[in-house]
N, C-alpha and C positions, 0 to 999 in steps of 0.2 A: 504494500500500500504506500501510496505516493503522499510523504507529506508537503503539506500545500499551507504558504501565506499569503493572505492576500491584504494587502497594503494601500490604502488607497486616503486620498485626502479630499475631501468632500465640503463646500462650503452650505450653509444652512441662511438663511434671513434672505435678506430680498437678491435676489436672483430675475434674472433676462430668461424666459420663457413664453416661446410661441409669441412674440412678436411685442410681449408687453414685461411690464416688471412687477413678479412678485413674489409673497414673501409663503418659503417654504420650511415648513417644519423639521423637515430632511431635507439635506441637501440629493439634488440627482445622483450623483458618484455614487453616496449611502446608499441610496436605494438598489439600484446594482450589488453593491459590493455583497449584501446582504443577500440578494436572488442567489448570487454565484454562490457564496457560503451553503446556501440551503441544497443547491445541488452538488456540491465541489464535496464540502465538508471542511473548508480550510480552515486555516486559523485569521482571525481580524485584526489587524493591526490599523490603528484610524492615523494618519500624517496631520498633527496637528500644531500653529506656531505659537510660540509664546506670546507675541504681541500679535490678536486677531487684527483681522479687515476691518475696514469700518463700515458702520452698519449698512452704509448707502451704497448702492448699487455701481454708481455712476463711478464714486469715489474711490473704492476699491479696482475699478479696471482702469481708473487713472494710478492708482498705486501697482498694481499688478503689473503695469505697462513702462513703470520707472525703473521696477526690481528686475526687468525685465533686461531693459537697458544698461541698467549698472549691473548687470550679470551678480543681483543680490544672491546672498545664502541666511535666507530668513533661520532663524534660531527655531527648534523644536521644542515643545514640547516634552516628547519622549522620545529615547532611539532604540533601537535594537543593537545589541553592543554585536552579536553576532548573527550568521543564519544558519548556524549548523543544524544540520537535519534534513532543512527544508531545499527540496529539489527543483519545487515551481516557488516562484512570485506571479501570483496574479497582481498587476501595478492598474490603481486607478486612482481617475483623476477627472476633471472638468480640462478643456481645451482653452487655456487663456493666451490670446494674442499668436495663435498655431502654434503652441505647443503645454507644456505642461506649466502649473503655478512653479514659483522656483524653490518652493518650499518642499516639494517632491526633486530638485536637483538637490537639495540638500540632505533630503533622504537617501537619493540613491549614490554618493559620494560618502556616506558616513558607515553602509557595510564595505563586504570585498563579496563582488556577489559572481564571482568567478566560477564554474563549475554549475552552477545554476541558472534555468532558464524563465527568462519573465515572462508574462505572457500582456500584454498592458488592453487598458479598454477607457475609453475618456467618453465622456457626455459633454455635448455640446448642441450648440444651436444653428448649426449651419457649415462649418467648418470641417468635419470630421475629425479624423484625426492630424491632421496640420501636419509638422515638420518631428512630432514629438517620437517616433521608434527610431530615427534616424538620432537625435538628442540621446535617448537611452541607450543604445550601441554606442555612442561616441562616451560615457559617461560609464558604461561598465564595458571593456570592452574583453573581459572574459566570461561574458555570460552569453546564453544562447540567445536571443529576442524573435520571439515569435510572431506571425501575425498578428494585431490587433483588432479590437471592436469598436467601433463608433455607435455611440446609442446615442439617438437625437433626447436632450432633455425632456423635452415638452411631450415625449411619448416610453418614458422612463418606466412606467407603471404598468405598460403593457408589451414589456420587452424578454418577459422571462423566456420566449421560445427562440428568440433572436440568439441570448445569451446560452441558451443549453444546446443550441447549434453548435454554436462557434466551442462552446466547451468539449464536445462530442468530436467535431471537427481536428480541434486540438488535441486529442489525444486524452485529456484531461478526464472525461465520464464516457460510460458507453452506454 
């Protein structure tokens, strides 16, 4: 049996969805990451930063858009000091500015995730997954990086057969 983490950083509060902005109890990512878990069985690790977003929509992908620029490495939360054991990283994330928040570069710079293969999946609204698998090969470049998933947010809630494809596909469930 294959052990499985699945890692993913997910924003909550007002959020850009289906053309207008509001405010989610979950962020999209969560929602996902939790479908995957309930068929995968993996373990949840949440990418979470010390100093959050700010609550406004607008403001945050003006700030997402600087750390972006200044190639930041936002502070965690929590890390994981190592991944022994685990053979898959399921990595998700929301698509900000085509590619990942940078607070997942600072996640994925703080194991050695060498030997092990990710599989990544990003919710967004239009973008897919942007330039971000290409970022995670450059970022870990001993690990395997697999295809990924683009799940459009605004249809987040009705994506578990999308997601149990692409798991199925990957090798990950049968």
């Amino acid at each position: 049996m294959m052990r499985i983490l699945i890692a993913y950083y997910s924003r909550s509060g007002n959020n850009y969805v289906g053309g207008s902005i509001r405010n989610l109890h979950v962020g999209n990512t969560e929602v996902a990451a939790k479908m995957i878990q309930k068929l995968a069985s993996g373990d949840l690790f949440k990418i979470e930063t010390v100093k959050p977003y700010p609550a406004d929509y607008d403001e945050t992908t003006r700030v997402a858009k600087e750390e972006i620029r200044r190639q930041a490495r936002p502070e965690l939360a929590g890390t994981l000091d190592k991944l022994d054991g685990y053979e898959l990283v399921i990595l998700g994330y929301p698509n900000w500015w085509g590619t990942m928040p940078m607070a997942v570069y600072t996640f994925l710079e703080s194991c050695d995730f060498s030997g092990t293969t990710i599989l990544p999946f990003c919710t967004h609204e239009g973008s897919g997954m942007g330039h971000s698998e290409g970022d995670i090969r450059k970022l870990c470049p001993g690990a395997t990086v697999a295809a990924g998933l683009s799940i459009q947010g605004g249809s987040v809630q009705g994506a578990e057969a999308a997601i149990s494809d692409w798991l199925r596909a990957s090798g990950v469930i049968k």
